[in-house]
C-alpha positions in Angstrom: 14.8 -25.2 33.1 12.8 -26.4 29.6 9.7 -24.4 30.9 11.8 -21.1 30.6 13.6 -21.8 26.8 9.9 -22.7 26.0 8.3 -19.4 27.2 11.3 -17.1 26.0 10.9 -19.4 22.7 7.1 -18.7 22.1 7.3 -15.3 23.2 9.8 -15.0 20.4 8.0 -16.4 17.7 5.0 -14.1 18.6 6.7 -11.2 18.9 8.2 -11.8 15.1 5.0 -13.1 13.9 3.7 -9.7 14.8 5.9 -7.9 13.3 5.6 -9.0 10.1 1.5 -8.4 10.4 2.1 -4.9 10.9 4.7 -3.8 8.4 3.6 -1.3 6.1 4.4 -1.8 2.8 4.1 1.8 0.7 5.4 3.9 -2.7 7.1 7.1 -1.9 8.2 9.3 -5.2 9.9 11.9 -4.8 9.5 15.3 -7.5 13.3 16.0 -8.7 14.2 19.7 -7.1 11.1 19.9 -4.5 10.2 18.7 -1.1 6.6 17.1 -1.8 6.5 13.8 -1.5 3.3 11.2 -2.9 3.1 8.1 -1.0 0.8 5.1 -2.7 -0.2 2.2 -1.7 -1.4 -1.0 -2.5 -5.0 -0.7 -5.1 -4.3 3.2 -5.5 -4.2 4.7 -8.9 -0.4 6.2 -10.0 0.7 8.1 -13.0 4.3 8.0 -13.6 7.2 9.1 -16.5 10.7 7.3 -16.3 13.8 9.2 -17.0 13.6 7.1 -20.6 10.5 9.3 -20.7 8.2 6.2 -21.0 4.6 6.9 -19.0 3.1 4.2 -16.7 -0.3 4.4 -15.2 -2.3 2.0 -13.8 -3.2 0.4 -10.1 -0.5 -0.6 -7.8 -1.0 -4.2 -6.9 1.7 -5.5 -5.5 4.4 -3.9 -3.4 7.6 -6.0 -2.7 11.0 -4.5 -1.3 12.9 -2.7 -4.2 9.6 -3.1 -6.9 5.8 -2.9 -7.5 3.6 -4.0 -10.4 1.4 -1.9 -12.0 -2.4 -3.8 -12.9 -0.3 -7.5 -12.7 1.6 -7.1 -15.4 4.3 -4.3 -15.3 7.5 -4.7 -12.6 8.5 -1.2 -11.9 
């Protein structure tokens, strides 16, 4: 019985462990009133203007959940 929670538990953590190594983590902005869509990732270059009409530029190099930074220093 302890040989089959041991398999069904290591099979488990490898299938989550896995997972998480293959998440994609990526920047889609939108345009306001068209379709196209620019999708960045991590160490690309990205120009942007906030609705406070403030400009950002710089490399992404971090992307978390709901933010990325822009060159270390910026949280967008």
């Amino acid at each position: 019985m302890k040989p089959k929670y041991f398999i069904l538990i290591s099979l488990l953590i490898f299938f989550i462990g896995t997972q998480v190594l293959f998440s994609q983590k990526m920047i889609i902005v939108e345009r306001p009133g068209t379709v196209k869509n620019y999708k960045y990732k991590k160490g690309d270059k990205i120009f942007l203007e906030t609705i406070n009409k403030k400009r950002l530029h710089g490399r992404v190099s971090q992307i978390s959940d709901s933010s990325f930074y822009l060159n270390n220093k910026f949280e967008v």
